[in-house]
C-alpha angles and dihedrals in degrees: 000000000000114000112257107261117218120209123209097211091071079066098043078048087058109047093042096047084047112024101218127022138174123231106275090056095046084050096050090051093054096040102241144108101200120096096212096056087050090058097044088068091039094057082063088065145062107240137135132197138229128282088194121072097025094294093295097138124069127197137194104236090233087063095053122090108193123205124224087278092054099254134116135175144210132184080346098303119125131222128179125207080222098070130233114019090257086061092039093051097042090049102049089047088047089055094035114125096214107012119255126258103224093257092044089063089035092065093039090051093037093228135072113294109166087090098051091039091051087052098041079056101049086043076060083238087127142014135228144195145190108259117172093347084302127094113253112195128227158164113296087210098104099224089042096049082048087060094048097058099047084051098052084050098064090037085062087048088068133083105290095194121070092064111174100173122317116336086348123132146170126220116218113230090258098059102041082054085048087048099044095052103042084051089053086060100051117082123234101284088047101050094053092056098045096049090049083053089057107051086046083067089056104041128191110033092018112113083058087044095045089038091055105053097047097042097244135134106260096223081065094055088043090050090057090037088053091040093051096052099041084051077228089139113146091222095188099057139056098199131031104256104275094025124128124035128312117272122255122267109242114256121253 
């Protein structure tokens, strides 16, 4: 009798037919019952698996459209381009401008993190510290971890109330128009690293927010938000040497 051949294009059929499948369903398709000869075919391809639901869902990587965090959903089931939830979680806190209190990357990862991140700090993967009689999580990197609290400080000098998600806020009309005309008084200089400021208050998603309303490329509000929180201010220019236009030829 010749062995039984499996195919890994009846589980490429699948996938693709279905977009995300467990492994039962991967196993029917491919007409077997045994785990090892389901992950030998899928070795042949390039797949991941969910972080969320206990890593029941698989996906082919060409299915998968990641946001700028790395995650993507479907039926509400979460994948990471990351990987499991313990590498998900170690690498956005890792990234993170300011750290992430447990609920904060709960709600941003849409399952329970507070587990995964306790173990990720006694692995010594990441760090954490008492904020406001509550453990703030952070990279274990020492500059980095430097950056992140002075971040989260000045995150905690901002309005705590008008929360919209995760480092999200929304900025009442009053406040946009105080904000606009104090920003038309400052010079150059000025303006960059008080727009930055700015955006630090409102976390993730503020350097577009704050660029927007002042009708300035983000990448300038992230470079004052960058320069504020690094302390690497030139104190002595307005503007960077070279910066600003070219002087006026004298007239003849």
């Amino acid at each position: 009798m010749r062995p039984q051949s499996y195919h890994a294009e009846d589980v490429v059929a699948l996938l693709r037919r279905q977009t995300i499948a467990t492994l039962p369903e991967l196993k029917q398709a491919l007409g077997t019952q045994t785990d090892s000869t389901l992950f030998r075919k899928l070795a042949e391809l390039e797949y991941r698996s969910s972080y969320s639901h206990r890593g029941r869902f698989y996906v082919l990587d060409q299915s998968c459209r990641f946001d700028e965090l790395g995650l993507w959903q479907f039926r509400q089931v979460w994948f990471s381009a990351h990987g499991t939830l313990l590498c998900t979680a170690a690498a956005l806190v890792d990234a993170a401008e300011a750290g992430y209190h447990a609920d904060e990357l709960t709600a941003l990862l849409h399952v329970q993190t507070k587990a995964a991140l306790a173990k990720l700090a006694g692995e010594g993967r990441l760090s954490r510290q008492v904020v406001d009689g509550r453990l703030l999580y952070l990279c274990a990197e020492p500059a980095t971890r430097r950056r992140q609290l002075s971040a989260r400080q000045v995150r905690r000098a901002g309005p705590a109330t008008l929360g919209l998600g995760v480092g999200v806020r929304v900025l009442p009309d009053e406040l946009k128009a105080a904000i606009v005309l104090f920003y038309s008084l400052l010079d150059e200089r000025q303006r960059r690293l008080y727009a930055g400021l700015e955006a630090a208050k409102i976390g993730h998603g503020g350097d577009s927010q704050i660029a927007a309303l002042l009708g300035v490329d983000p990448d300038t509000v992230a470079r004052g938000r960058r320069e504020l929180l690094t302390g690497q201010v030139d104190r002595d220019r307005v503007r960077r040497a070279g910066g600003g236009r070219p002087p006026k030829a004298p007239r003849t």
